[in-house]
N, C-alpha and C positions, 0 to 999 in steps of 0.2 A: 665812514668817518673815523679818524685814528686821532682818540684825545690821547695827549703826554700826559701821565700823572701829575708832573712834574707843575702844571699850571694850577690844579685846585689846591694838590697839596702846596705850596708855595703860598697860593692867596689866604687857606686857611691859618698857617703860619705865620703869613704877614698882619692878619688880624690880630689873632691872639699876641703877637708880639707888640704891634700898635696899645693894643688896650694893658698890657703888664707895661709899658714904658709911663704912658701917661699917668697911671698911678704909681709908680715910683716916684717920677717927677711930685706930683700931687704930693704925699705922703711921705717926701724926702723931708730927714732931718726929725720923725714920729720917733717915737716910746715900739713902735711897733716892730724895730728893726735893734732891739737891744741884744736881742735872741740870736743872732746873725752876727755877733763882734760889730754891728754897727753898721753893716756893710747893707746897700739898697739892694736885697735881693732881685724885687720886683724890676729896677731897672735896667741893672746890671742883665737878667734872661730875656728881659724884654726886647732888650736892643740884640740880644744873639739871636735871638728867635725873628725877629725883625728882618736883618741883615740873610739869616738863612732865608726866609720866606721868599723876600724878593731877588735872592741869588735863582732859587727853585724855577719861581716864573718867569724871569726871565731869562737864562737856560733851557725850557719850555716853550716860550713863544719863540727864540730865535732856532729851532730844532722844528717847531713848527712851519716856518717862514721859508725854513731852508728845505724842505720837503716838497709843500708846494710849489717850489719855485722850480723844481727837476724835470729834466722832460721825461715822457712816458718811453720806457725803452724800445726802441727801433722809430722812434718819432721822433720831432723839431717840439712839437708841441707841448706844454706844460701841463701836467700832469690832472689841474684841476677846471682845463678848459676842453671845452665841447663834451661834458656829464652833467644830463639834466634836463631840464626846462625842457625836453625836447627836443633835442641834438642828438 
């Protein structure tokens, strides 16, 4: 089995950027962002971290997609058929 890094790391990215967006949003316009010239740090990384994430995964699953979809060399057949169950 050949995991792409590229999928957990992306998923874990895209979490942590989910959770800093929605508290930017939440806490946009706080006493907490006075430190920052004012500026929503949390949202503002959120959404970069966001954006990278689900660039990552899905970069990843279509790298995955397109691997299994090759045929095995000197064969017709795809790569990820007749391995297993007993074939």
């Amino acid at each position: 089995m050949n995991l792409d890094l590229r999928i957990p790391m992306g998923l874990m990215f895209s979490i942590v950027g989910a959770i800093l967006t929605v508290f930017g949003v939440i806490t946009r316009g706080s006493s907490i962002y006075d430190r920052s010239a004012g500026l929503d740090i949390n949202l503002i990384w959120g959404v970069v971290m966001l954006v990278f994430g689900l660039t990552m995964f899905l970069l990843g699953r279509r790298a995955d997609a397109h691997q299994q979809a090759e045929p095995v060399e000197g064969t017709s057949r795809p790569l990820n058929q007749g391995r297993g169950h007993g074939h």
